[in-house]
C-alpha positions as CSV (number, residue, x, y, z in Angstrom):
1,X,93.9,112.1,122.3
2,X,93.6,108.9,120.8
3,X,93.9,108.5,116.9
4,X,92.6,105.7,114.8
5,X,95.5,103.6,113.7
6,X,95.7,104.6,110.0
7,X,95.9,108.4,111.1
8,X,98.9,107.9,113.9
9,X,100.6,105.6,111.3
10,X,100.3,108.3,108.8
11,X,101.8,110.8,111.3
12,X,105.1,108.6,112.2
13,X,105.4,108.1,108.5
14,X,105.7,112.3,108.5
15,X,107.3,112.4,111.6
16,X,110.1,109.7,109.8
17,X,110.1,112.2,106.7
18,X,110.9,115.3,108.1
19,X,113.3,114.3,111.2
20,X,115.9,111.9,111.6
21,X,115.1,109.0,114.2
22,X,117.4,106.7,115.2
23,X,115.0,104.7,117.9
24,X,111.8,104.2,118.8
25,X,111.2,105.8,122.0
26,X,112.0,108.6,120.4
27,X,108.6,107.8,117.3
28,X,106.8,107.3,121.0
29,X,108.2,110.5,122.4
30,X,107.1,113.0,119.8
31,X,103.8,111.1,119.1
32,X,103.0,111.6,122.8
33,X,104.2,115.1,122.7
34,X,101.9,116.1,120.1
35,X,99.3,115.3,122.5
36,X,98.3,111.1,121.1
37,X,97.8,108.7,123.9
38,X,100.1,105.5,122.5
39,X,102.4,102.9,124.2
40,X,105.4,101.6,123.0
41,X,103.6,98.1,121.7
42,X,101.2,100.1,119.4
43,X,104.7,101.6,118.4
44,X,106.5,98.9,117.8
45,X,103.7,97.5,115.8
46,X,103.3,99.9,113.6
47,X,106.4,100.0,112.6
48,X,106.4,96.3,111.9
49,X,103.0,97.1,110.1
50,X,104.7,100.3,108.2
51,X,108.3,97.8,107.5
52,X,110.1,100.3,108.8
53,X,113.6,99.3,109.3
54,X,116.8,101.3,111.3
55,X,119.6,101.3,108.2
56,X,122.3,104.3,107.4
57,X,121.1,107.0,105.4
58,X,122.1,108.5,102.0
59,X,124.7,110.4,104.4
60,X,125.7,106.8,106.9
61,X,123.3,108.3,109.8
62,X,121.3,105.4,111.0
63,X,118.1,106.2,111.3
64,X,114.2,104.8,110.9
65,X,113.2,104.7,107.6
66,X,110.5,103.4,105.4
67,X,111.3,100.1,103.6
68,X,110.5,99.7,99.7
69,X,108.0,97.3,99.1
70,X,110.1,94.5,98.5
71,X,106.8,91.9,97.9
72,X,106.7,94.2,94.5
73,X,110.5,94.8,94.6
74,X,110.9,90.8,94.0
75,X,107.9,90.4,91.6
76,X,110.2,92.4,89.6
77,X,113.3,91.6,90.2
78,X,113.7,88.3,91.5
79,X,117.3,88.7,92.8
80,X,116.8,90.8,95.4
81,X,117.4,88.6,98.3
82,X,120.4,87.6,96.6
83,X,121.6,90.6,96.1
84,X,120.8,91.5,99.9
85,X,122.7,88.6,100.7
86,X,125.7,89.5,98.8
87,X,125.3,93.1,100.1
88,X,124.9,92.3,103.6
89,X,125.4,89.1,104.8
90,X,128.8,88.5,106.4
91,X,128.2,84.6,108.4
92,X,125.9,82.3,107.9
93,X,125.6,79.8,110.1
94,X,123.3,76.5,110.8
95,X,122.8,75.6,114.8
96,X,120.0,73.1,115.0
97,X,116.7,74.2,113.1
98,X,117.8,77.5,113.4
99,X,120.3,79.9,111.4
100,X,122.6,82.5,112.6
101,X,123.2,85.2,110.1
102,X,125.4,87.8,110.5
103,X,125.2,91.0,108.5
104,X,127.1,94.3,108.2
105,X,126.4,96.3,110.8
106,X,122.9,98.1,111.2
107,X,121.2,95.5,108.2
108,X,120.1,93.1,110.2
109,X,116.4,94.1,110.2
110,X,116.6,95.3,106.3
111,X,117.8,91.6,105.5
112,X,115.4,90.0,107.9
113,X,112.7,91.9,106.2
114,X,113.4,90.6,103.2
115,X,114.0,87.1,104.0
116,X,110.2,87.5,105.0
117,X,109.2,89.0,102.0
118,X,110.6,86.3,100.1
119,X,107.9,83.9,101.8
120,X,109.5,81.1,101.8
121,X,108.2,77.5,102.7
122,X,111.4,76.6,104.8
123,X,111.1,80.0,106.7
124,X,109.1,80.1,109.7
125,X,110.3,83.3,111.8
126,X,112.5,85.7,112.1
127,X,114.1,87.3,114.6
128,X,116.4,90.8,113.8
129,X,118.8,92.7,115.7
130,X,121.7,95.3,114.7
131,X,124.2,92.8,113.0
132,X,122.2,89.4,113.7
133,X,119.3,87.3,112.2
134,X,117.9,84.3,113.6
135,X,116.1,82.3,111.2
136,X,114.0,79.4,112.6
137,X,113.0,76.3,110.3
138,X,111.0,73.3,111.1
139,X,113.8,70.8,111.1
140,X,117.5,70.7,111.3
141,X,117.8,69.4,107.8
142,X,115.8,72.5,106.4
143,X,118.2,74.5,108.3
144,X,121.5,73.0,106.6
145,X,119.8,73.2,103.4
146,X,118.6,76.9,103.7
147,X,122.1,78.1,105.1
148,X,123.7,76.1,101.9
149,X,121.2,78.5,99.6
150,X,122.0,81.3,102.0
151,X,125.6,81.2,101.6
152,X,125.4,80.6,98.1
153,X,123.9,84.3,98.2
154,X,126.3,85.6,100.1
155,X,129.4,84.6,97.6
């Protein structure tokens, strides 16, 4: 059966509270053995849509779980991409307009996600993996200047 999209992202959110999930098939699996027709596109969206990020648990498990809102997070605290930096960040690194940024491992998408959050005018993607960010800016010049903010973070 196919759900409307508010209703199958309401069941991976209670499919992420009540099992530990550590990739995305797996979100695709269970959906599609509860009987709901999906893909792995409308999966992956929706946990883009959900900011839902792999990071270690309470207990170091890495598993799938529901980012804070950190648009809110930073209205009210307005270090917390420092402080993510200093948490997380190990290498930062300019190459052309582009940055290399390398985190502890398994925060590379909770970083990236809040480098977007941040909204800011020098950023204009991101790209997470594990360990590694790629952070693309319209010049060269905005790249060098970003990385210089970056690793003034990540001191």
């Amino acid at each position: 059966m196919a759900l409307k999209k508010q209703e199958r992202q309401a069941m991976i959110l209670e499919i992420l509270a009540r099992n530990v999930i550590d990739s995305q098939e797996e979100i695709l699996h269970r959906l599609q053995n509860a009987g709901i027709a999906v893909t792995q596109a409308t999966v992956s969206r929706d946990i883009k849509e959900l900011r839902i990020v792999r990071r270690p648990d309470v207990n170091g498990q890495t598993r799938y779980q529901v980012m804070a809102d950190a648009t809110n997070q930073a209205a009210n605290d307005g270090n917390q991409i420092e402080q993510g930096f200093s948490d997380m960040a190990v290498d930062v690194t300019p190459v052309s307009f582009m940055i290399v940024v390398k985190t502890t491992q398994g925060n590379g998408n909770r970083l990236a996600a809040m480098i977007d959050a941040a909204e800011m005018p020098e950023v204009i993607g991101t790209l997470a993996g594990h360990n590694t960010i790629y952070v693309t800016t319209p010049t060269a010049e905005a790249a060098i200047a970003l990385a210089d903010q970056f690793n003034n973070w990540k001191q």
